[in-house]
TIMI-514832 format. One record per residue (C-alpha): residue in three letters; x, y, z. Coordinates in pm, 1 decimal, always signed. Layout:
BEGIN
@residuo=ALA, x=X, y=Y, z=Z
...
***
This chain:
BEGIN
@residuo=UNK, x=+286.9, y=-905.8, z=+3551.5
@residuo=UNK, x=+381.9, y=-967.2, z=+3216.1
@residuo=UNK, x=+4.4, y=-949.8, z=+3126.0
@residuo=UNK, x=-51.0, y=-638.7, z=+3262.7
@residuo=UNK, x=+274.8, y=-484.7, z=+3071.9
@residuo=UNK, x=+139.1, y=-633.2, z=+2741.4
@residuo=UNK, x=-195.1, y=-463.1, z=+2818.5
@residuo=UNK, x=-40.8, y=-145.4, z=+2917.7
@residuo=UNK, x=+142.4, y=-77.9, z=+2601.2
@residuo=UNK, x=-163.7, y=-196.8, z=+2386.3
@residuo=UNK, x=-380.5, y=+69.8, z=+2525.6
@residuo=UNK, x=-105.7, y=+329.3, z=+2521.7
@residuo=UNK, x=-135.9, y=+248.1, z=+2136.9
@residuo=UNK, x=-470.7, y=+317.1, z=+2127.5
@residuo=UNK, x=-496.7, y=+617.0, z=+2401.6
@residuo=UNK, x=-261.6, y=+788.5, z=+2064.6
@residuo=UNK, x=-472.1, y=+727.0, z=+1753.3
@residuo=UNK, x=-501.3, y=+1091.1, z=+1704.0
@residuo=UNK, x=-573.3, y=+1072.4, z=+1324.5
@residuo=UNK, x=-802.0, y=+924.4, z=+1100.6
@residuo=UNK, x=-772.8, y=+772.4, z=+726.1
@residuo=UNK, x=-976.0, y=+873.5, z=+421.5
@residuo=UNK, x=-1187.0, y=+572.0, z=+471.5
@residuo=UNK, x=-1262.0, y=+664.1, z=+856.6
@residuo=UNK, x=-994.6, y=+420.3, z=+1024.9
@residuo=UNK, x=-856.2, y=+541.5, z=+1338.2
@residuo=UNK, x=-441.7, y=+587.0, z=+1298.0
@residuo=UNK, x=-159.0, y=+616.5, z=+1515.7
@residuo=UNK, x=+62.5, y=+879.3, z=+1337.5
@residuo=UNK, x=+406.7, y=+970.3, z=+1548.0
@residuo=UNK, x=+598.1, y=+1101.7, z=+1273.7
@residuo=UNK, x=+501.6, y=+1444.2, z=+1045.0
@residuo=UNK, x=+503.3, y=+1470.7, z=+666.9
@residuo=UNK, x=+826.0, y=+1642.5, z=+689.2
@residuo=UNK, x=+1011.1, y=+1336.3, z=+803.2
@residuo=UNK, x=+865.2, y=+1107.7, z=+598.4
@residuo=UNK, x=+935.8, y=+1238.5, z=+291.7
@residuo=UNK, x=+1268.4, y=+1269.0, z=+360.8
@residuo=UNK, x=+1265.1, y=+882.7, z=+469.5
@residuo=UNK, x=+1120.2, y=+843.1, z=+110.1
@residuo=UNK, x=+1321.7, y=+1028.9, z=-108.6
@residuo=UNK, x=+1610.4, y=+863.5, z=+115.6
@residuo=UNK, x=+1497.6, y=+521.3, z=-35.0
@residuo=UNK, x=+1384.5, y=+607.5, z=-399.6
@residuo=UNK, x=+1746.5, y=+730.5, z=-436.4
@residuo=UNK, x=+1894.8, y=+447.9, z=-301.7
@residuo=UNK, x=+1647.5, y=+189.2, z=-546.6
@residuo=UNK, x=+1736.8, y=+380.2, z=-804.5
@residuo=UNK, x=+2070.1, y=+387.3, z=-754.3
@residuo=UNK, x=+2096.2, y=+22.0, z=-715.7
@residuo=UNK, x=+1741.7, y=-72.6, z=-959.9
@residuo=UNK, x=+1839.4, y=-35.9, z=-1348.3
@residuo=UNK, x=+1616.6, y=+229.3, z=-1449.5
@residuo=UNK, x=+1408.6, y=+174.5, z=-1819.4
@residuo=UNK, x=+1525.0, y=+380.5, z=-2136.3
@residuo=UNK, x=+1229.1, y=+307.9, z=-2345.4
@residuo=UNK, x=+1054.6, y=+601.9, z=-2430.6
@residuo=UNK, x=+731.6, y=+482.6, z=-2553.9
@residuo=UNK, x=+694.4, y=+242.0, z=-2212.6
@residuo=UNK, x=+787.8, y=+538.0, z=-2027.0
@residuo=UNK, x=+510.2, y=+791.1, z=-2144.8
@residuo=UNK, x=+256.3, y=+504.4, z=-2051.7
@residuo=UNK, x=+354.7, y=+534.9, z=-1738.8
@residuo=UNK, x=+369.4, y=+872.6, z=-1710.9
@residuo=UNK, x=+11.6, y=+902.4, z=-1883.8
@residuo=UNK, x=-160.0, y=+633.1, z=-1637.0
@residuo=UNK, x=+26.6, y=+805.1, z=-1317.5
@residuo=UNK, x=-41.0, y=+1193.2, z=-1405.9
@residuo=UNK, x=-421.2, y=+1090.8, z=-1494.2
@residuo=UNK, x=-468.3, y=+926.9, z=-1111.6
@residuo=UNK, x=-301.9, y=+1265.2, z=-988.1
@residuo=UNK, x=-480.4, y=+1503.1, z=-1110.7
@residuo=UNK, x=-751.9, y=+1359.9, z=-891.8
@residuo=UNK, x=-607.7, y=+1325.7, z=-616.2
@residuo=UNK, x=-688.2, y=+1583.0, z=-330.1
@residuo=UNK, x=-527.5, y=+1939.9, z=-411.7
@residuo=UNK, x=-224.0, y=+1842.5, z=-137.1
@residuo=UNK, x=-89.9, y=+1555.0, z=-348.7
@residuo=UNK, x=-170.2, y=+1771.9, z=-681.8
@residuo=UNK, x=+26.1, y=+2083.7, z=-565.9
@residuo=UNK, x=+307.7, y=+1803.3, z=-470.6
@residuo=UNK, x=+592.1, y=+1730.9, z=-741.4
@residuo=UNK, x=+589.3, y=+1436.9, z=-794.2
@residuo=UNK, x=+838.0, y=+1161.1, z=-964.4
@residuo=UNK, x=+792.8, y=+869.1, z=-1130.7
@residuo=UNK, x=+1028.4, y=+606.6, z=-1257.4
@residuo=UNK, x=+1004.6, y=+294.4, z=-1414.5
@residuo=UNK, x=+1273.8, y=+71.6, z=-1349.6
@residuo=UNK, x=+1393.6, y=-251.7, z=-1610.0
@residuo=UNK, x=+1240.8, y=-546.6, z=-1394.3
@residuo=UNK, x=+1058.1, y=-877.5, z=-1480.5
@residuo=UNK, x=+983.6, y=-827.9, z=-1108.6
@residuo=UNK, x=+568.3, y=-783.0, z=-1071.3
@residuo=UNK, x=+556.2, y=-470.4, z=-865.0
@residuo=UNK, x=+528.0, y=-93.8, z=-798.3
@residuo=UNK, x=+539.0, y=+109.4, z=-534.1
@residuo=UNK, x=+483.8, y=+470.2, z=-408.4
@residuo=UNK, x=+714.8, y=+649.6, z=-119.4
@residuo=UNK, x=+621.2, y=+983.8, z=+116.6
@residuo=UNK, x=+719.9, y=+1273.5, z=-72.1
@residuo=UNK, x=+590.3, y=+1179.9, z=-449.6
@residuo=UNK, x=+808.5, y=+895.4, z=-523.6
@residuo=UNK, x=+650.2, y=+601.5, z=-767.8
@residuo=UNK, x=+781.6, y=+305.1, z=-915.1
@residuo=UNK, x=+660.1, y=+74.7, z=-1178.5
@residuo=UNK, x=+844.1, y=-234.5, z=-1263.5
@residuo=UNK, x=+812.6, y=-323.2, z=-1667.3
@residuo=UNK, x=+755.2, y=-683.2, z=-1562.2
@residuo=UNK, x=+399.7, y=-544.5, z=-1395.8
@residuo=UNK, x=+301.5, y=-409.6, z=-1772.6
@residuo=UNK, x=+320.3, y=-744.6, z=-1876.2
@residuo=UNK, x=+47.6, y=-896.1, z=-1621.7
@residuo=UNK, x=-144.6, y=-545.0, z=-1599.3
@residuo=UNK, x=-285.1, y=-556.2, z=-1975.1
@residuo=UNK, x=-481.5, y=-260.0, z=-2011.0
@residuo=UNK, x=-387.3, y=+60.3, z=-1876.5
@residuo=UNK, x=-696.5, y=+107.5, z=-1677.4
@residuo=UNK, x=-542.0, y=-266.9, z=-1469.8
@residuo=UNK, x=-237.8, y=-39.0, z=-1459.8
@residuo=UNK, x=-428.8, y=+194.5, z=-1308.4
@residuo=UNK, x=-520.8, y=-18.5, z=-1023.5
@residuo=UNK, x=-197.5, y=-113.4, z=-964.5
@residuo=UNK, x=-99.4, y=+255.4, z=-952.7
@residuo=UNK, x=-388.8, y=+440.9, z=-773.6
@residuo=UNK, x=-322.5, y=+149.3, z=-544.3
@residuo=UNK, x=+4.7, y=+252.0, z=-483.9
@residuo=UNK, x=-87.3, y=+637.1, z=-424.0
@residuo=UNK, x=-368.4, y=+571.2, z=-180.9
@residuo=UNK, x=-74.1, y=+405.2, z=+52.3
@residuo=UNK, x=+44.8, y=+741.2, z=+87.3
@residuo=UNK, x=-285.8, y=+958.4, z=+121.4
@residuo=UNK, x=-349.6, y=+739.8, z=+365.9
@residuo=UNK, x=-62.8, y=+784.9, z=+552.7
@residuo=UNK, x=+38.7, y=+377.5, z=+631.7
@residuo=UNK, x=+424.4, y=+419.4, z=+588.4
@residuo=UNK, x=+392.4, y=+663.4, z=+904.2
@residuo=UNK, x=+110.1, y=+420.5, z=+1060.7
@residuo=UNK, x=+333.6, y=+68.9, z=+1014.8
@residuo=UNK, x=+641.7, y=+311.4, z=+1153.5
@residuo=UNK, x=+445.3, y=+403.8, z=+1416.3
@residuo=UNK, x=+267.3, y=+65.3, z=+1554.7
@residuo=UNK, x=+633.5, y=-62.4, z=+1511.6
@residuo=UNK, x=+780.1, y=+183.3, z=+1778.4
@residuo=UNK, x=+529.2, y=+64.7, z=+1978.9
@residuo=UNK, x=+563.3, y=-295.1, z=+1915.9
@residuo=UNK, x=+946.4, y=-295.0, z=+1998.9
@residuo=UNK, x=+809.0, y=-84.8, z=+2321.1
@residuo=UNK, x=+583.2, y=-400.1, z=+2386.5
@residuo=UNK, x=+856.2, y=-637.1, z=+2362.0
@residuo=UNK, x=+1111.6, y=-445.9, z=+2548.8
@residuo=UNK, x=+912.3, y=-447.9, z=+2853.6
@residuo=UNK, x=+798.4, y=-834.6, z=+2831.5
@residuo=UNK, x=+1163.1, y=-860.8, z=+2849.8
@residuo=UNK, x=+1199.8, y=-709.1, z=+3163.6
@residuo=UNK, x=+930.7, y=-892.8, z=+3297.2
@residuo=UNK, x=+1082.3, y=-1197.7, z=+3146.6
@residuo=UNK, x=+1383.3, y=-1193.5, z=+3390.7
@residuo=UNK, x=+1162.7, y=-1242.5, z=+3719.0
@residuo=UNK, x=+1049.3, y=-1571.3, z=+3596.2
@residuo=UNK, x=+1440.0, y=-1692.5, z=+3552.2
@residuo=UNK, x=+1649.6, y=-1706.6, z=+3256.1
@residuo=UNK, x=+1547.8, y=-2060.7, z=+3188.2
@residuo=UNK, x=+1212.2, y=-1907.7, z=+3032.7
@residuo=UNK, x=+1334.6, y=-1575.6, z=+2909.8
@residuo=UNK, x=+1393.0, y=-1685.1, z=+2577.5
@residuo=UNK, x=+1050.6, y=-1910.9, z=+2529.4
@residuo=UNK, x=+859.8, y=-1636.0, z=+2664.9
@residuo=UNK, x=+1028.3, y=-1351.2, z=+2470.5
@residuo=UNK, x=+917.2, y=-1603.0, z=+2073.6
@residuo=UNK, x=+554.7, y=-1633.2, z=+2241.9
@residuo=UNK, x=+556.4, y=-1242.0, z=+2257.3
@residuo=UNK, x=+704.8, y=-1220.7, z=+1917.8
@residuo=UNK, x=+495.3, y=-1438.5, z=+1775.0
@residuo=UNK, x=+216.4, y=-1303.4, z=+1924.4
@residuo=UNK, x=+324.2, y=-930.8, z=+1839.1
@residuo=UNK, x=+322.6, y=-1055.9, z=+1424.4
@residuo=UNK, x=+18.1, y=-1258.9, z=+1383.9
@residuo=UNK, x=-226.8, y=-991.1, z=+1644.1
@residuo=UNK, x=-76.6, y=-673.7, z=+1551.3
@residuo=UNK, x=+125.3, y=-603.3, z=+1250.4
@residuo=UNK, x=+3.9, y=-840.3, z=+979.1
@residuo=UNK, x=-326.0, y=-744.5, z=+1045.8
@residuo=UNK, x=-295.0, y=-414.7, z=+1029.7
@residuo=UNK, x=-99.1, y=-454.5, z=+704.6
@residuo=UNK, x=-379.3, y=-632.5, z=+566.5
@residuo=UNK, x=-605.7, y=-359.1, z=+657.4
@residuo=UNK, x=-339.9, y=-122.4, z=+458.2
@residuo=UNK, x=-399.4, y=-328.1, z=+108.5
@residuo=UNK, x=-834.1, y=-349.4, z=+108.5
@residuo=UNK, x=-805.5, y=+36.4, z=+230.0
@residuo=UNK, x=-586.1, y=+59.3, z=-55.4
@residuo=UNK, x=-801.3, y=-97.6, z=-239.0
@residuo=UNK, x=-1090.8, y=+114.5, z=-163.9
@residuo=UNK, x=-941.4, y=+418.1, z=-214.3
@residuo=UNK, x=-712.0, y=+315.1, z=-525.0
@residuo=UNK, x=-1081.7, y=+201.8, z=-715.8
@residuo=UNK, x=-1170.4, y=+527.7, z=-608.3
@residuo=UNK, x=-940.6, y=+710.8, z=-790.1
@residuo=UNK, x=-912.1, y=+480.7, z=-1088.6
@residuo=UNK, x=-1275.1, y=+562.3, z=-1163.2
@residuo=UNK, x=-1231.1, y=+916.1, z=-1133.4
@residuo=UNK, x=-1004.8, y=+944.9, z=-1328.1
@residuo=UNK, x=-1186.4, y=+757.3, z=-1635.6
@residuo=UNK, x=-1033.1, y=+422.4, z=-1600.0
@residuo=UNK, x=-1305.9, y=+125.6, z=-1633.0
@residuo=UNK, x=-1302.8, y=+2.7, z=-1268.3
@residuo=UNK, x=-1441.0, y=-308.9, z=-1361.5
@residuo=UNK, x=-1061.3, y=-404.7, z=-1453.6
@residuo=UNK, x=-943.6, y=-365.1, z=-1085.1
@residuo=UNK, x=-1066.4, y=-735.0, z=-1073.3
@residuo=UNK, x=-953.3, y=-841.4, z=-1413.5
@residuo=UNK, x=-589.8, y=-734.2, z=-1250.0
@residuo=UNK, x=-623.9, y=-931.4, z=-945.6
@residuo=UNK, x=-743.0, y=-1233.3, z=-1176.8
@residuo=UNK, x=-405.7, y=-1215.0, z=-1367.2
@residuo=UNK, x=-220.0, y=-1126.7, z=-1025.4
@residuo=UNK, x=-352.9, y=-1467.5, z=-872.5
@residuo=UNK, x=-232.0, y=-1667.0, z=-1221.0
@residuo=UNK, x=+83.8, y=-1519.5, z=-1217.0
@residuo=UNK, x=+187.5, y=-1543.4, z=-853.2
@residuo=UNK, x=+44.8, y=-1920.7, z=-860.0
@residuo=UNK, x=-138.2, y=-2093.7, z=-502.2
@residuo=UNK, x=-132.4, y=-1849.3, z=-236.3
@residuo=UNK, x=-33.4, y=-1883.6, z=+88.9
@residuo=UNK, x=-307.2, y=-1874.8, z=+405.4
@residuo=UNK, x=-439.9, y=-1547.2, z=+456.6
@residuo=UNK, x=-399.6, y=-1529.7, z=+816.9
@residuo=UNK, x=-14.4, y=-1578.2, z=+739.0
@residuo=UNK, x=-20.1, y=-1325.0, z=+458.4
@residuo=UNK, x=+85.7, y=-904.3, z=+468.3
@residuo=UNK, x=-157.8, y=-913.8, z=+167.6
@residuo=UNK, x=-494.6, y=-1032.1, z=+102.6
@residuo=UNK, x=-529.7, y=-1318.3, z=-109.9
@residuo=UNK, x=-686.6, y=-1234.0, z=-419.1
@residuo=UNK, x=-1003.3, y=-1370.5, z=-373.8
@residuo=UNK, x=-1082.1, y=-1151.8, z=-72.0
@residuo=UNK, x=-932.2, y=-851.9, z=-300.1
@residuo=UNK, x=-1183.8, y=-901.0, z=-556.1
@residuo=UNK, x=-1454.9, y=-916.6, z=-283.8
@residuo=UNK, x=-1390.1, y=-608.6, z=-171.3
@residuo=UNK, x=-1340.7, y=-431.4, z=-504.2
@residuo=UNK, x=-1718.0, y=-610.9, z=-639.4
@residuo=UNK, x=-1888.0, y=-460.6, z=-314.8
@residuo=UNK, x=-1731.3, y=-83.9, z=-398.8
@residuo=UNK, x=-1804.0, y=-195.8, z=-755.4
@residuo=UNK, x=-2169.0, y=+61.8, z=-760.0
@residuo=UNK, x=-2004.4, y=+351.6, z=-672.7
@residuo=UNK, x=-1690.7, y=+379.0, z=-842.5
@residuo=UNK, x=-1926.6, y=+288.6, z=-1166.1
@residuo=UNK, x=-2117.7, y=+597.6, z=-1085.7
@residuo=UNK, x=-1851.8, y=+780.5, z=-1107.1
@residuo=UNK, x=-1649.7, y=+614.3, z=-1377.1
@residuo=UNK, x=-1988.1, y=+667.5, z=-1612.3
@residuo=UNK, x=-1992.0, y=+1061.9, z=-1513.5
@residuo=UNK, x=-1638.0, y=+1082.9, z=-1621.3
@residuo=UNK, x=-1768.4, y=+877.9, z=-1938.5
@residuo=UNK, x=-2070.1, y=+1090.1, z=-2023.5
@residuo=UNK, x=-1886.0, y=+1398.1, z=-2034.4
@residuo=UNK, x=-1656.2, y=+1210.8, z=-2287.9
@residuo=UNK, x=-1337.2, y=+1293.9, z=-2087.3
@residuo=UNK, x=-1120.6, y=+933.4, z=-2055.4
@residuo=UNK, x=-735.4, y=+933.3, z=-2048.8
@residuo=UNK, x=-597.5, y=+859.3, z=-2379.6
@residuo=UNK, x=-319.9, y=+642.7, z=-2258.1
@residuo=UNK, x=-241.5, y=+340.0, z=-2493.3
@residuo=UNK, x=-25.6, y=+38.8, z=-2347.1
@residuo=UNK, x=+271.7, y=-4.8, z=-2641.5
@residuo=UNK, x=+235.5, y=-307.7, z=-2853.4
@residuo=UNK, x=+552.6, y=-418.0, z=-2762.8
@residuo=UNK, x=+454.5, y=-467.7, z=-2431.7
***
């Protein structure tokens, strides 16, 4: 029985991918744009509320330069979109982008990113989450998840109490390491994808994607096992990134040829 009730809400998720991702991927998508960018604004104002947010002009127009040059290629619904970006006082290695336009950069990632074009990939990584849609895919699979569990509960209770507890960590377990890491995983090489897409496009050498995840993998120090991981490790990153490598040079050398490259320089201090 409990079989049969895992099964049931599996294929429910799948009877509802009704959308697809810019690389092809089917999605379950429950929520509309509407309520995610609420959700997202909710939680920028909240980080920045409680994140100390950077003064430094000269840091902050790097930013700014980087961000608004990965925009402007962006497809016309996330150009017409206004969007923010702040760069909060961190040594943390990070940055992020919300639903509705939000991005952070944390200055410790400027000091590991060393060229803009590695910022870049940090940031046009950070955008594709959202043109992709994975805050409202994770959000989704999640309601379904909790579905999952809720009925192995149920089902649980006609095998005694003695077992409801064992079985209910199997299904937990299993719930993590089948369904949500992995899909999370998927979420950073689409990423990936799209983010060295946009990089290139936009003029920034994509060959330093990889030079990033180099200094990423030195600075985070021996990584975890993969199957364990939300993330990729590095190693499959720069995989991935090599075998888009062709096209996003085609496209980085058109930008090149017609002599139009972002101007953006990273401050000395930095």
């Amino acid at each position: 029985m409990i079989k049969k009730l895992w099964v049931s809400a599996i294929c429910t998720v799948l009877l509802v991918a009704c959308a697809e991702s810019p690389t092809g991927r089917r999605q379950v998508m429950l929520y509309d744009n509407q309520q995610l960018s609420t959700m997202g604004a909710q939680t920028f104002e909240e980080m920045k509320a409680a994140e100390k947010i950077s003064n430094d002009a000269e840091i902050n127009r790097y930013v700014l330069c980087v961000s608004n040059a990965l925009l402007k290629v962006t497809p016309d619904e996330y150009q017409q979109q206004s969007w923010e970006i702040v760069v909060f006082d961190s040594e943390q290695v990070n940055a992020f982008a919300l639903p509705g336009g939000k991005i952070g950069v944390y200055t410790g990632l400027l000091k590991v990113a060393e060229t803009p074009a590695q910022l870049a990939a940090v940031v046009g990584h950070e955008i594709a989450h959202v043109m992709a849609g994975h805050s409202n895919e994770r959000l989704s699979t999640n309601q379904f998840l909790q579905m999952a569990l809720a009925l192995g509960d149920a089902g649980s209770k006609a095998y005694g109490v003695q077992y409801q507890q064992e079985l209910m960590a199997a299904l937990g377990v299993g719930a993590q390491l089948g369904v949500a890491l992995p899909f999370s995983r998927a979420h950073e090489t689409e990423s990936d994808i799209i983010g060295l897409e946009l990089m290139s496009k936009a003029g920034f050498d994509p060959s330093e994607a990889v030079n990033l995840w180099r200094n990423m993998a030195k600075a985070s120090g021996p990584a975890g096992p993969q199957f364990l991981s939300s993330h990729p490790v590095p190693e499959t990153r720069i995989t991935t990134l090599q075998d888009m490598m062709p096209e996003a040079n085609g496209f980085y050398t058109q930008r090149k040829a017609a002599g139009n490259l972002p101007s953006c320089r990273k401050p000395a201090k930095l």
